[in-house]
C-alpha positions as CSV (number, residue, x, y, z in Angstrom):
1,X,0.0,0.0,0.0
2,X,1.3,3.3,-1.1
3,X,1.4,6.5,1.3
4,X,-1.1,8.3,-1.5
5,X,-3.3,4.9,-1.0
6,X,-3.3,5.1,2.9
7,X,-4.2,9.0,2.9
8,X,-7.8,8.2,0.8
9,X,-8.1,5.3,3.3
10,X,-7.6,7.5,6.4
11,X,-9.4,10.4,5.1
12,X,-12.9,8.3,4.2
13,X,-12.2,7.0,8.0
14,X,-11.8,10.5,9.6
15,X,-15.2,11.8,7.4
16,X,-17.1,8.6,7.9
17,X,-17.1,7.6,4.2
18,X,-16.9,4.5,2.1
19,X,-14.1,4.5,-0.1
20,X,-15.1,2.9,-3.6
21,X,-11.9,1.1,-5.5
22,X,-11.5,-0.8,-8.7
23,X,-8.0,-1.7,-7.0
24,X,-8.0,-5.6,-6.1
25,X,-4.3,-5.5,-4.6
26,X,-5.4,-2.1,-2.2
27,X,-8.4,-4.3,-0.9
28,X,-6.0,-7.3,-0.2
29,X,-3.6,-5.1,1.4
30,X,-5.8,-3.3,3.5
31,X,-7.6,-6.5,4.4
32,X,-10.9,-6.1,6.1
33,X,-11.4,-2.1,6.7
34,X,-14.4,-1.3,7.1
35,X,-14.6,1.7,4.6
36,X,-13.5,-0.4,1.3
37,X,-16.0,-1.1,-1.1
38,X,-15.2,-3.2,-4.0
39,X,-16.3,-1.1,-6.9
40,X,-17.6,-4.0,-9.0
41,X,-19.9,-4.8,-5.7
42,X,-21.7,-0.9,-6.6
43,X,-22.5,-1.3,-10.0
44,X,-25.0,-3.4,-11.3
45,X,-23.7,-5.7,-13.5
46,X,-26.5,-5.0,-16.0
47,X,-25.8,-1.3,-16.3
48,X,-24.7,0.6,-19.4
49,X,-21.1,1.8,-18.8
């Protein structure tokens, strides 16, 4: 995990946010925080990208 990766992280958990990612390797890395959201898991696979 980068310094640039752990600042978003921190700053989602300081404001109470979710932080969406596309990044698989930050969500292994970070392992279960609570403020992670796989961005695949918010977007309905249906949808018109």
């Amino acid at each position: 995990m980068t310094v640039y990766d752990g600042c978003f992280i921190a700053l989602a958990d300081i404001r109470g946010l979710s932080l969406m990612t596309a990044d698989e390797k930050l969500i292994e890395k970070a392992g279960n925080h609570a403020g992670l959201v796989r961005l695949s898991d918010a977007v309905p696979e249906d949808s018109n990208r």
